[in-house]
C-alpha positions as CSV (number, residue, x, y, z in Angstrom):
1,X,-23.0,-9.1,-7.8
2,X,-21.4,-10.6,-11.0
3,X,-18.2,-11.9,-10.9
4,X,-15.1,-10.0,-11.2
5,X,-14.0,-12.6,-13.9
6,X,-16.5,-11.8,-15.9
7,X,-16.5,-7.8,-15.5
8,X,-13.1,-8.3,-17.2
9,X,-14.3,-11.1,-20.4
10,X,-14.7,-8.4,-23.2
11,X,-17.7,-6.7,-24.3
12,X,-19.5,-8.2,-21.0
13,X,-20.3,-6.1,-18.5
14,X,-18.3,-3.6,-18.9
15,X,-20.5,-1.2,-17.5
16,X,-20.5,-2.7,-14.6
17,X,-16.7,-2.4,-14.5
18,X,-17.3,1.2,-14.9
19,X,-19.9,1.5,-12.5
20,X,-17.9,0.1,-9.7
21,X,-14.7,1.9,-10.7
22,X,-16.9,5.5,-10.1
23,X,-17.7,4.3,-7.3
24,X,-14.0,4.4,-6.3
25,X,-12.9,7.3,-8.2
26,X,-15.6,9.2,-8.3
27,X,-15.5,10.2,-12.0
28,X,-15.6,8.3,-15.3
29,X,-12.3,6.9,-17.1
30,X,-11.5,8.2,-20.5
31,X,-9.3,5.2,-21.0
32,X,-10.7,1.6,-19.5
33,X,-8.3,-0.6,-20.6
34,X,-5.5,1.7,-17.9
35,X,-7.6,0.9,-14.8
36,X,-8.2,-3.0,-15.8
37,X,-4.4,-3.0,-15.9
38,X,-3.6,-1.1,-12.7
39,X,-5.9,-3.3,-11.3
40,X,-4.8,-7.2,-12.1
41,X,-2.2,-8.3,-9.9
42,X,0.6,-10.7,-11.4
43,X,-0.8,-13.5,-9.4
44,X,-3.4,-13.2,-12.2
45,X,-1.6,-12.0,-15.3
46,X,2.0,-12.7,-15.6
47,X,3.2,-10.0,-18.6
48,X,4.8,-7.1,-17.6
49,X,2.0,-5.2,-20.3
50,X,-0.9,-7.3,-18.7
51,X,-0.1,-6.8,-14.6
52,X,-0.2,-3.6,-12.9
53,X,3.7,-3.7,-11.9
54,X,4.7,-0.8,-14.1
55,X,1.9,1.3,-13.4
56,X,2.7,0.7,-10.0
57,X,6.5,1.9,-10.2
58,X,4.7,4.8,-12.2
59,X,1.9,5.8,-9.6
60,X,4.7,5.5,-6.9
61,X,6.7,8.2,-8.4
62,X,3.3,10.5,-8.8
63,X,1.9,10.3,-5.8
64,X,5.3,11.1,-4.2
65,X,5.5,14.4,-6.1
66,X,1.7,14.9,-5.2
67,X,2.2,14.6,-1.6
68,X,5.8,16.2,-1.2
69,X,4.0,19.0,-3.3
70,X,1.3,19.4,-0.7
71,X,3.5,19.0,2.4
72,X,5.4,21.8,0.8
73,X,2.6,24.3,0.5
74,X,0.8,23.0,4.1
75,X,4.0,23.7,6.1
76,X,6.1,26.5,4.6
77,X,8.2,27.4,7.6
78,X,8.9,23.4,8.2
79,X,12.5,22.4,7.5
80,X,13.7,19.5,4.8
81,X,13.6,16.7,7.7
82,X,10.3,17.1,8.8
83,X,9.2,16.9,5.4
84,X,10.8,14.4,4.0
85,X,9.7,12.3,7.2
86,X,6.1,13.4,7.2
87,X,5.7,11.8,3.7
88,X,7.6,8.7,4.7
89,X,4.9,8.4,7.4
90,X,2.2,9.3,4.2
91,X,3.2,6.7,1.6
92,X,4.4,4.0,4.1
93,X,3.1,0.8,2.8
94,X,1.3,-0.1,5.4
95,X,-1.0,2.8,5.5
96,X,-1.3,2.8,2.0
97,X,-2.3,-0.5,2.2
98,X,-5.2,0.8,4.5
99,X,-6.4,3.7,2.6
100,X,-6.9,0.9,-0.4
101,X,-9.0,-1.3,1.5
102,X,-11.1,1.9,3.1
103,X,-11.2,3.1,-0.8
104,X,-12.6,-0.3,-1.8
105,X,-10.0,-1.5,-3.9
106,X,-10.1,-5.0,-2.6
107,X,-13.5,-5.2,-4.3
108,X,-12.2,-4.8,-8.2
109,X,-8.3,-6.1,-7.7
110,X,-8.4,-9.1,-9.7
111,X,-5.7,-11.4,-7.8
112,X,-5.6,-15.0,-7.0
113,X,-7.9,-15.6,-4.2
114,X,-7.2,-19.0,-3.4
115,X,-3.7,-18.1,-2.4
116,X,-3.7,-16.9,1.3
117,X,-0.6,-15.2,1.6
118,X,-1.9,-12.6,-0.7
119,X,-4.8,-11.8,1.4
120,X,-2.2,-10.6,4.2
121,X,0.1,-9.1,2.1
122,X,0.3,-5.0,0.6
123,X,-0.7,-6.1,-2.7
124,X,-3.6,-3.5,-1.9
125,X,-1.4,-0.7,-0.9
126,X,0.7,-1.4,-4.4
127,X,-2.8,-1.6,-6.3
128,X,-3.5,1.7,-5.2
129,X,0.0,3.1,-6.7
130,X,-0.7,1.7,-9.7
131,X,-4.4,3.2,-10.2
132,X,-2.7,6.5,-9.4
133,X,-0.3,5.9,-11.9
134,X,-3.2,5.4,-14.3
135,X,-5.0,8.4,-13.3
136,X,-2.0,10.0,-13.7
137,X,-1.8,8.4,-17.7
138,X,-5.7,8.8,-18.3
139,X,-5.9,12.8,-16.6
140,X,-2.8,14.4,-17.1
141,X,-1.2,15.0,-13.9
142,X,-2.9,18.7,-12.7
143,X,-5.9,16.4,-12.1
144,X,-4.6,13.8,-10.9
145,X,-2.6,16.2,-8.1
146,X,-6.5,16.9,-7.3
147,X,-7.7,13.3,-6.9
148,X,-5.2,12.6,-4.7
149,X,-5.7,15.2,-2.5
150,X,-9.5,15.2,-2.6
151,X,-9.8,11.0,-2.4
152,X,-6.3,10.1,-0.8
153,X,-5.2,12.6,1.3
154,X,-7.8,14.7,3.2
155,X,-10.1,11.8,3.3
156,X,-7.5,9.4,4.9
157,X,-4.5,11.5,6.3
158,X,-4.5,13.7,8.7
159,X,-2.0,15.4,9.7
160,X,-2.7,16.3,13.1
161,X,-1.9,12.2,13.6
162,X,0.9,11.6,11.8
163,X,3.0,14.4,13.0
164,X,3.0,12.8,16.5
165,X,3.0,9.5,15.2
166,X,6.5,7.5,15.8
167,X,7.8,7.0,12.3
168,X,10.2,4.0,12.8
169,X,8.0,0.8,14.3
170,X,11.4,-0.8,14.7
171,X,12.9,1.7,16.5
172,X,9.7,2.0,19.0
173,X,10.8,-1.4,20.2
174,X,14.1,-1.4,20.0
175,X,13.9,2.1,22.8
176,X,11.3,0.3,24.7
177,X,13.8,-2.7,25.1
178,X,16.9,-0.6,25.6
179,X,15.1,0.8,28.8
180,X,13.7,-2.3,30.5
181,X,17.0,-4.5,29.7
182,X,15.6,-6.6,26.9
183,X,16.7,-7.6,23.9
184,X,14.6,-7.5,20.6
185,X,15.9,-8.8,17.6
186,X,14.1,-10.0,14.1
187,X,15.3,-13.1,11.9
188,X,13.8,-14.7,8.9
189,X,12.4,-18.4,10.0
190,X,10.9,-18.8,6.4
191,X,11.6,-18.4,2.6
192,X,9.1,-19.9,0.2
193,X,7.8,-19.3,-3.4
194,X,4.7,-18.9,-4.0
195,X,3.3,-17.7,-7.8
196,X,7.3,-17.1,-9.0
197,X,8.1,-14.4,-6.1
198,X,10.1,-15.1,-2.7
199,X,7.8,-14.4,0.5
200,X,9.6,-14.1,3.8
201,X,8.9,-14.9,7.3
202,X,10.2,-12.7,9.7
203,X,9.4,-12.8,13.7
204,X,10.6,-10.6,16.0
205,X,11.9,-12.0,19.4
206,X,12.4,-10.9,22.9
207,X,14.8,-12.3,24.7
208,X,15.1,-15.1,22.0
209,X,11.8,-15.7,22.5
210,X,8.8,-14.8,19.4
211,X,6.9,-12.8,20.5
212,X,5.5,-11.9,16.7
213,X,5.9,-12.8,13.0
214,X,4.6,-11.6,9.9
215,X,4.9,-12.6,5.8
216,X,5.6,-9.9,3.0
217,X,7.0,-10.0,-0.1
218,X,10.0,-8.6,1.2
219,X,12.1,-8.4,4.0
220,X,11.6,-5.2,5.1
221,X,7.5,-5.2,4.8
222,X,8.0,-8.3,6.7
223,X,9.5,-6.8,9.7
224,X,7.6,-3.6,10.6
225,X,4.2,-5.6,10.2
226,X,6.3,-7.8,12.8
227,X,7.3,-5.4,14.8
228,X,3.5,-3.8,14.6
229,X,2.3,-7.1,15.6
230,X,4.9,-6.9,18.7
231,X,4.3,-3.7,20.0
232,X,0.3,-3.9,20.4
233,X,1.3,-7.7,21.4
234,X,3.3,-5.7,24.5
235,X,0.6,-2.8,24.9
236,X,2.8,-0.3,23.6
């Protein structure tokens, strides 16, 4: 397979660009230059019109309206709360980080592979935000309300599973400590810089002792992958 590099040189390869984008969309961009955006991570390209960081704040808005929009017409007799916590437990970035890497977005995102904190990180989950949001820029958004349910949502979410699913990690372990006289707590043992943004360390003790740690971009991503880590760590 040619190089990603070069699927992105100009007027070289870029059918093959294409190619492998229908393979992940399933239909043809009207627009090309959107999608190479949404997918080049800063790592790679540091100007705001060059990354995919807007499209991303973009594509998070979307598919929020896209899934709160389904959840509405799915459960009509459901209340605000359930709602509201169902697509909490749908947007997540942890799980959107795993629909991204099922979709085969870590194939095309163009990001700097030589730094390993980036493998571990959601920079997947954010990619696939910001292809929404150029969907949602290339389609209009009646079509892209379709992609996302036809690609994102009934191929990856199901809802049987998420209703029963425990939406708070954190507060998993904290109950789980409260009842066997433990104490769990999290604190950040690391703050570094790497390519301009601060990444945290943050492990998650028990009984002083770490029992599991994990690096994001931001404190809180940091912690439930943490307390993730801890509660499979425990058999939970």
């Amino acid at each position: 397979m040619a190089s990603l590099l070069s699927i992105f040189q100009p007027n070289k390869q870029l059918s093959s660009f294409k190619k492998q984008l229908k393979n992940v969309v399933g239909f043809t961009p009207n627009n090309i230059m959107l999608y190479k955006t949404a997918l080049s991570h800063r790592s790679i390209r540091e100007g705001a019109d060059e990354n995919n960081e807007r499209l991303e704040f973009l594509g998070d808005a979307v598919l929020g309206s896209v899934i709160a929009h389904y959840l509405f017409r799915k459960y009509p007799y459901k209340g605000e709360g359930f709602l509201t916590e169902m697509r909490s437990k749908m947007v997540n970035r942890q799980k959107l980080n795993e629909i991204a890497l099922k979709m085969g977005l870590k194939k095309i995102t163009i990001y700097n592979k030589f730094d390993g904190a980036l493998k571990t990180s959601q920079i997947f989950g954010n990619t696939l935000e910001a292809l929404v949001g150029a969907v949602y820029l290339d389609k209009g958004y009646n079509k892209t309300q379709t992609w996302v349910e036809k690609y994102i949502i009934l191929p990856h979410l199901f809802m049987d599973d998420l209703e029963v699913i425990d939406i708070n990690i954190k507060n998993k372990l904290y109950g789980w400590a409260n009842k066997n006289g433990k104490n769990v707590d999290f604190a950040t043992i690391d703050e570094s810089l790497e390519n301009g943004r601060r990444l945290f360390t943050i492990a998650a003790t028990l009984d002083g002792e770490i029992i599991a740690q994990a690096k994001a971009f931001n404190k809180k991503d940091a912690s439930h992958l943490a307390a993730q880590i801890a509660i499979e760590k425990l058999g939970l």
